[in-house]
C-alpha positions as CSV (number, residue, x, y, z in Angstrom):
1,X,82.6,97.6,101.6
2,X,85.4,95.1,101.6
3,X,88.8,96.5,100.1
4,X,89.6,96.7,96.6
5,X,92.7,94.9,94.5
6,X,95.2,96.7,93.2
7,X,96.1,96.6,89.7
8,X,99.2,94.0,87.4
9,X,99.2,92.2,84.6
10,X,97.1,88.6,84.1
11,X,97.8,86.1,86.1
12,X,98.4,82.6,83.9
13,X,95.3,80.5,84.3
14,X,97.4,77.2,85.8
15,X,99.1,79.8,88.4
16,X,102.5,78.9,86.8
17,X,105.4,81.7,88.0
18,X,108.1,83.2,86.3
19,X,111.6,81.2,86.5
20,X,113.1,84.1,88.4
21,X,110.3,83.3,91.0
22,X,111.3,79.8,91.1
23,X,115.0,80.6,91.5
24,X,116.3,79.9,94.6
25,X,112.9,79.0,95.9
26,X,113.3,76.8,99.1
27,X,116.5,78.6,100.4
28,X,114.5,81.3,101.8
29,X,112.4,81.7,104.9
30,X,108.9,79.8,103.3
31,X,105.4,80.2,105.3
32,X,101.4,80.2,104.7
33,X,98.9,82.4,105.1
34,X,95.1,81.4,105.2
35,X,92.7,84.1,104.9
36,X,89.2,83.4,106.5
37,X,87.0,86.0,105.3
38,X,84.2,85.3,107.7
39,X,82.7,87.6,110.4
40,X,79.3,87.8,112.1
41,X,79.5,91.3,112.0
42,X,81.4,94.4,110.3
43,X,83.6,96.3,112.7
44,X,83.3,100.1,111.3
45,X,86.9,100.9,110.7
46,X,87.9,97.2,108.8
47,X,88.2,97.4,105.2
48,X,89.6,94.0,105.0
49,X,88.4,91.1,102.7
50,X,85.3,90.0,104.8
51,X,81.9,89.2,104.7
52,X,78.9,88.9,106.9
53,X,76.5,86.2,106.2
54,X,74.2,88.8,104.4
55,X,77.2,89.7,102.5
56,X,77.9,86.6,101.2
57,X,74.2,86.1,99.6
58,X,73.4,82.8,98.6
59,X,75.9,79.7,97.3
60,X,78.5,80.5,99.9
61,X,78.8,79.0,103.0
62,X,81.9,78.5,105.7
63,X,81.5,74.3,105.5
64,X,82.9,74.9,102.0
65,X,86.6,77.0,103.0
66,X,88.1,74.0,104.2
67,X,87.8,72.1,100.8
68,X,88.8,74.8,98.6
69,X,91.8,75.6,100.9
70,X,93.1,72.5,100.4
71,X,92.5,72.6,96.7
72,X,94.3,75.8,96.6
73,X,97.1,74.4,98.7
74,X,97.3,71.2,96.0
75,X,98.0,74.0,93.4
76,X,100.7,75.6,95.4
77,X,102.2,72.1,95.5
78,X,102.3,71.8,92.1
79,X,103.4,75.5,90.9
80,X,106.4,75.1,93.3
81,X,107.5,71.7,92.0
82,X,109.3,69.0,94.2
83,X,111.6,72.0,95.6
84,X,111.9,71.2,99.5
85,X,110.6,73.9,101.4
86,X,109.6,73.2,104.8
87,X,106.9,75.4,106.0
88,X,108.4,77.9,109.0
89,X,105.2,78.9,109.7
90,X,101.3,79.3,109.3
91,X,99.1,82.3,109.7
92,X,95.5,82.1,109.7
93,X,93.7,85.3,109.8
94,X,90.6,86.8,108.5
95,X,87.7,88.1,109.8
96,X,87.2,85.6,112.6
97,X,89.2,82.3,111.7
98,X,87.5,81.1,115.0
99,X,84.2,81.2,113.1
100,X,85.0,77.8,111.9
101,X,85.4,73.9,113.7
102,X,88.7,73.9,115.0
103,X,88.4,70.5,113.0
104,X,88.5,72.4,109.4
105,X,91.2,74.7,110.3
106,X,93.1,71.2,111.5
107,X,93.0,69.8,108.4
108,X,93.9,72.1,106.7
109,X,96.8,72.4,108.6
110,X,97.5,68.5,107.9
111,X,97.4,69.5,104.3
112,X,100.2,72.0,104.4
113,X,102.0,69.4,106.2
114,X,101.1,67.0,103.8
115,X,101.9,69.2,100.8
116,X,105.3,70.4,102.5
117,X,106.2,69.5,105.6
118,X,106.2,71.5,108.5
119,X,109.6,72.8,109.9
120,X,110.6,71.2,113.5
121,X,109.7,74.7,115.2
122,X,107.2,75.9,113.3
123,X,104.8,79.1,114.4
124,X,101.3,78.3,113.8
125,X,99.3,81.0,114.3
126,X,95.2,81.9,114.6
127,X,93.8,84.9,115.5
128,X,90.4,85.3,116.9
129,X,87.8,87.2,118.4
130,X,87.6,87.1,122.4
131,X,84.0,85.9,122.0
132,X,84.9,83.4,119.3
133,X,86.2,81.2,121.6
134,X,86.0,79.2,124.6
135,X,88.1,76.6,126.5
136,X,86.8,74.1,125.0
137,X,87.5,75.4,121.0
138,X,90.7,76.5,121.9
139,X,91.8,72.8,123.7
140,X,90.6,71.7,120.1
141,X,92.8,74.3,118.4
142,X,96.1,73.6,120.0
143,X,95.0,69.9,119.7
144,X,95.0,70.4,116.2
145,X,98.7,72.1,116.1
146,X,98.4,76.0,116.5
147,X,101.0,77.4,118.9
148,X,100.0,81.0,119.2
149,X,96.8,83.2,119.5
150,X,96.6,86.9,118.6
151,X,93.2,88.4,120.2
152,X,91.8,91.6,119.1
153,X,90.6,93.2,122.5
154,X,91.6,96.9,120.8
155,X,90.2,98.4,124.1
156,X,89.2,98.1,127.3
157,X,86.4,101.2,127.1
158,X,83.2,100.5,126.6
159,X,82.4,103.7,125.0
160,X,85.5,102.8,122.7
161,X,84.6,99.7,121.5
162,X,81.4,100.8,120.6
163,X,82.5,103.7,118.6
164,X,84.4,100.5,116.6
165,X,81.7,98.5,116.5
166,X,83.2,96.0,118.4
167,X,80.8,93.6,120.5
168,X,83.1,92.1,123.1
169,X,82.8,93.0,126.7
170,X,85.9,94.8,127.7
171,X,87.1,92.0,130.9
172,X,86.6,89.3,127.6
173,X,90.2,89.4,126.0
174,X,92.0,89.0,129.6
175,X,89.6,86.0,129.9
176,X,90.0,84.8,126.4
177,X,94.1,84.9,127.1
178,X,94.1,82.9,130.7
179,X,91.8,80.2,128.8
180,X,94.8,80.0,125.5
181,X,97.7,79.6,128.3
182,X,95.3,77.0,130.2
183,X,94.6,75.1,126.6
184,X,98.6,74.8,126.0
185,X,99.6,77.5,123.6
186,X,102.6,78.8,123.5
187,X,102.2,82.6,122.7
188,X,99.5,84.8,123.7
189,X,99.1,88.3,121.6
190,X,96.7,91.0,122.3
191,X,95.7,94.0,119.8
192,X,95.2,97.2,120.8
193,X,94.3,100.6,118.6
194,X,94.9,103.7,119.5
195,X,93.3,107.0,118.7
196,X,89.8,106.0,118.5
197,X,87.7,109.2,118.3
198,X,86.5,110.0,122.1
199,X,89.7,107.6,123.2
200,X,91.0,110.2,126.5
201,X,94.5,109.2,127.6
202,X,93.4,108.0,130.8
203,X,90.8,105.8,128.5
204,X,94.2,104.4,126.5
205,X,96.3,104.3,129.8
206,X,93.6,101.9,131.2
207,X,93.6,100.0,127.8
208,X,97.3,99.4,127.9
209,X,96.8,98.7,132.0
210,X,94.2,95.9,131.3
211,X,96.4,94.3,128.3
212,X,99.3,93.8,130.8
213,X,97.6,92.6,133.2
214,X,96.2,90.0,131.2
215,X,99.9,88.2,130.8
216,X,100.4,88.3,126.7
217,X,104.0,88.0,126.0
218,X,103.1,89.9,122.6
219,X,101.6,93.1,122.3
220,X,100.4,95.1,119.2
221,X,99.4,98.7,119.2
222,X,97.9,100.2,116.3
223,X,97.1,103.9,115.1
224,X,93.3,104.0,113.8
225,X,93.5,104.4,110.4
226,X,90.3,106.1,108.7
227,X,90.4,104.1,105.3
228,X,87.6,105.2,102.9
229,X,84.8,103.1,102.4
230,X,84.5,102.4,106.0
231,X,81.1,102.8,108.0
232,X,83.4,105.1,110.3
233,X,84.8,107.1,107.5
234,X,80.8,108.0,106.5
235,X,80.5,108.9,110.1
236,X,83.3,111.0,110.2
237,X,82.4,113.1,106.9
238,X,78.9,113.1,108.4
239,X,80.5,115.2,111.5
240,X,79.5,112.8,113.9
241,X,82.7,112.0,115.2
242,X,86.4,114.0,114.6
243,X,88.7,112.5,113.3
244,X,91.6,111.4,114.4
245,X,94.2,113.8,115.6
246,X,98.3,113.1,114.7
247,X,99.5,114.8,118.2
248,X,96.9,112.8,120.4
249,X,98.1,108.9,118.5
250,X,102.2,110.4,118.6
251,X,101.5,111.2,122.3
252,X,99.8,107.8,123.1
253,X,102.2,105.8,120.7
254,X,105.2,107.0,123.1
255,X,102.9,105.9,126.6
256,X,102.4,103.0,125.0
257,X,106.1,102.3,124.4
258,X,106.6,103.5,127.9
259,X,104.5,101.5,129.6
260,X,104.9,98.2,127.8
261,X,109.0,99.0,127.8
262,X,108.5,99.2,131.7
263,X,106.4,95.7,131.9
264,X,109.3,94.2,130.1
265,X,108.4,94.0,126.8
266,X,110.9,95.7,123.8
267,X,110.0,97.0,120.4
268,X,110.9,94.8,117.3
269,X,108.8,96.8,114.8
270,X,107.6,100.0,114.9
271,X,103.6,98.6,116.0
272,X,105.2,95.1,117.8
273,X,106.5,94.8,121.1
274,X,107.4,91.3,122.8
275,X,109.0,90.1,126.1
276,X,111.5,87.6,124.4
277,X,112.7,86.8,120.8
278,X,110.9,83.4,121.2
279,X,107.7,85.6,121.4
280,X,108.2,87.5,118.4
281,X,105.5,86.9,115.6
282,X,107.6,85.0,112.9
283,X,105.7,84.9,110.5
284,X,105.1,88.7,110.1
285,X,108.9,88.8,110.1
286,X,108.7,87.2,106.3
287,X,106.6,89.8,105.4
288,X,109.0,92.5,106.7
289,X,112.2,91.0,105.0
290,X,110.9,89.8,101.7
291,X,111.1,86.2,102.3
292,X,108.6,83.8,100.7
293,X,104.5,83.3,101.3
294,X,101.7,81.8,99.9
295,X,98.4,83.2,100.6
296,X,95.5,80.8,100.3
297,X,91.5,82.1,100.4
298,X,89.8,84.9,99.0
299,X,91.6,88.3,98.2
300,X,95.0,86.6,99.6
301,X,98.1,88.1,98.4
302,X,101.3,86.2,98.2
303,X,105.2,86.5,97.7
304,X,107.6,84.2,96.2
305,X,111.2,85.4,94.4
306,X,109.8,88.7,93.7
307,X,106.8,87.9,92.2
308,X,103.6,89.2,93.9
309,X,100.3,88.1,93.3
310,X,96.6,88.5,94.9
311,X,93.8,86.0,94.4
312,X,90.4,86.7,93.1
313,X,88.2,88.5,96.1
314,X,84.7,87.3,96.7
315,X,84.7,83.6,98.5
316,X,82.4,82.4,95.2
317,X,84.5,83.3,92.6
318,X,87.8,81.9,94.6
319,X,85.8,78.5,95.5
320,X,84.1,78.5,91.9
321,X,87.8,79.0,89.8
322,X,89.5,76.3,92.4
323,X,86.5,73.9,91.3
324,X,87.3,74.7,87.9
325,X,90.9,73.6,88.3
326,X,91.6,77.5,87.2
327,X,94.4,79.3,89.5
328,X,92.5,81.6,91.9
329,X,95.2,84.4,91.1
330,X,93.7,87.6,89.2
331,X,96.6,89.6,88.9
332,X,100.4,89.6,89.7
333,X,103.6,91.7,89.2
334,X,107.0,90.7,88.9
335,X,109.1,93.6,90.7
336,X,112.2,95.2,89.6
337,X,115.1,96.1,91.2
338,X,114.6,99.0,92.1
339,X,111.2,98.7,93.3
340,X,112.4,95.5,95.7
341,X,115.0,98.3,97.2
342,X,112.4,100.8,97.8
343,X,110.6,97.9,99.8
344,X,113.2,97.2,101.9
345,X,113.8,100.6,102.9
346,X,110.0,101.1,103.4
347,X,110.0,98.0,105.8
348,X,113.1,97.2,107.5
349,X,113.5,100.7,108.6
350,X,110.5,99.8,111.0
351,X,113.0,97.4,112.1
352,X,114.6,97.2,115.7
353,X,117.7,95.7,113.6
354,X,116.9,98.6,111.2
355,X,118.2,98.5,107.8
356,X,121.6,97.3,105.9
357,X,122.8,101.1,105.2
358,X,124.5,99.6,102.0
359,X,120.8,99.5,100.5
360,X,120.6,103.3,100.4
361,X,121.9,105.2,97.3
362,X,124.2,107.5,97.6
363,X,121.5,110.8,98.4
364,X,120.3,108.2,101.0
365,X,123.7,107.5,102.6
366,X,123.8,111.4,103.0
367,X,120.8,111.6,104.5
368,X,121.3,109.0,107.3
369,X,123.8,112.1,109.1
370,X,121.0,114.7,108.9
371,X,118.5,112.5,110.2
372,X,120.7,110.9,113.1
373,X,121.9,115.1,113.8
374,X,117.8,115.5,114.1
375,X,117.5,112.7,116.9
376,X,115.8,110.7,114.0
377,X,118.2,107.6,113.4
378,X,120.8,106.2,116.4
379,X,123.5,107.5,116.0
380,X,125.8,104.9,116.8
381,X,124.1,102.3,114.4
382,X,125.7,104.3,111.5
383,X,128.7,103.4,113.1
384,X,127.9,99.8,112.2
385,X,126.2,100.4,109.1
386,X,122.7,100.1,110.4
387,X,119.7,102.3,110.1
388,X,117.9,102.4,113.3
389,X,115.1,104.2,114.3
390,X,115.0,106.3,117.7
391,X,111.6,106.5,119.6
392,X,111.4,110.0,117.9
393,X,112.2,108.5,114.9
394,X,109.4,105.8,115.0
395,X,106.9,109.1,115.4
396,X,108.4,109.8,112.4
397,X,109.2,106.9,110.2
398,X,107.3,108.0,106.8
399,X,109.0,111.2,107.0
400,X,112.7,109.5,107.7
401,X,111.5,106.9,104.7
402,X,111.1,109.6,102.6
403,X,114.1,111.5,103.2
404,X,116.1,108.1,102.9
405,X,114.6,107.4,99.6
406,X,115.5,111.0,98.6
């Protein structure tokens, strides 16, 4: 079933934020997020916001995303004021964005440009299925502005793609990638998981072989995570497949960091690994440092000043309270102090920067000189009041969050 919301206090009906939101609003890093929620089928480990055509039932259809995303975008406009804020960059992701005319996501596009301006060097940013697209959609999708691709080929195994339910061939991603550098864009990222039940090594070596070979100049590598709810979850507690084991993903987390280390590419987050700055995802970087979003569609969450907020979930409800002229937020929180510390340790420690060791407390502080005596944190970042992860400490980053946050 698609994921659940978490709870906050009422959202106000016209979207309207606290001043404290508003303050300083348009000095810090600003970008979008669209969330498509469409997919022809349900991958058996996703328990994002999506919906299969059966799913959706009957008064929903994709032709009608486009409007209310540009409805929703009309309301950001308004809720931000005239502030100047210049859109840094765009993320569309989903289910399958490519599901829809490279025409809607366009406009849509034109209307955060319209609503905000664009930024001279803005990342804009789809990600698709390798058989959503084809040369020809993704010639119309860099027509229409995008400058990077992120394609979720997750495997190159046969045997482990179909244990995730995905329907690709395995040769489709590498395919998928040659036809987005042939179309113009920019930045090419492929997705990999790792620790798939009946993934082998040599099954994950070949995986990480096939990515490199198909030329990204992004790479992300994620552990499966068995989230509850999930087809895959049923079949685990069934007992037809194990489940995951911690030794198996540490072992191929660090092959994975060999090999893509040894191809050229370095670590800027714990699960991200590029071959320059340039190709670094951006817009992931606001999420990682607090900066400013606005998440548009179904389920989206968003971030502005320290206020938080996540929009109504099913496509009907968001597309029936946008017709309404109602905010599509349901519920929101405004975070303290203390709670925006404990986010920046949670996330910038996953950092290749690492984090400003001034955010600790003083428990933290002390812990920073066990954890860098463990081979956990670089030594010689402490020297320049940094928190940086070693590979070990990467293995370990919930552990070394912990111990940070005392």
């Amino acid at each position: 079933m698609p994921s659940t919301l978490p709870d906050g206090e009422p959202a106000p009906a016209d979207g309207a934020l606290p001043p404290s939101a508003l303050s300083g609003f348009g000095t810090r890093p600003f970008g979008v997020y669209l969330h498509v929620p469409f997919c022809t089928t349900r991958c058996g480990y996703c328990d994002f916001n999506t919906y299969t055509a059966e799913e959706l039932g009957p008064g929903v259809s994709r032709a009608s995303w486009a409007d209310s995303a540009v409805t929703e975008l009309r309301l950001a406009r308004q809720v931000l004021r005239d502030v100047e804020a210049p859109v840094s960059t765009v993320f569309v992701g989903g289910g399958t964005p490519t599901l829809l005319p490279a025409e809607d996501l366009g406009r849509v596009l034109r209307s955060v440009d319209g609503e905000f301006g664009l930024a001279a060097d803005v990342e804009i940013t789809t990600e698709a299925n390798p058989e959503s697209v084809e040369p020809r959609a993704l010639e119309r999708l860099r027509a229409a502005g995008f400058t990077r691709i992120s394609l979720g080929m997750q495997s190159a195994r046969p045997h482990v793609l179909a244990v995730l339910d995905r329907v690709h061939s395995p040769g489709r991603p590498a395919e998928a990638a040659d036809e987005a550098r042939k179309a113009g864009f920019e930045h090419v990222s492929l997705d990999l998981i790792y620790g798939t039940p009946g993934e082998s090594t040599d099954d994950w070596r070949a995986s990480l072989d096939q990515a490199l070979a198909a030329r990204p100049d992004h790479v992300s590598a994620y552990a499966l995570i068995v989230e509850d709810g999930t087809r895959l979850a049923v079949r685990i507690r069934r007992g037809d497949l194990p489940m995951p084991d911690d030794d198996d993903q540490a072992d191929k987390y660090v092959l994975a960091d060999a090999e893509l280390t040894a191809a050229g590419f370095g670590w800027y987050e714990i699960s991200n690994w590029a071959t320059s700055d340039d190709a670094r995802c951006v817009h992931n970087g606001l999420y990682w440092t607090g900066a400013d979003w606005w998440g548009v569609g179904p389920g989206a969450h968003s971030h502005v000043g320290g206020t938080r907020w996540w929009n109504t979930k099913h496509p009907t409800a968001w597309t029936e309270r946008l017709a309404a002229g109602v905010s599509p937020a349901h519920a929101r929180e405004v975070l303290d102090s203390g709670t925006r510390r404990v986010e920046r340790v949670l996330l910038e420690t996953r950092l290749v920067e690492g984090l400003d060791a001034s955010v600790l407390d003083d428990a933290g502080r002390l812990a920073t000189a066990r954890l860098a005596a463990d081979g956990l944190i670089d030594a010689g970042s402490l020297d320049g009041g940094r928190v940086v992860l070693t590979l070990q400490g990467r293995l370990l980053a919930d552990a070394v969050v912990r111990d940070l946050l005392g």
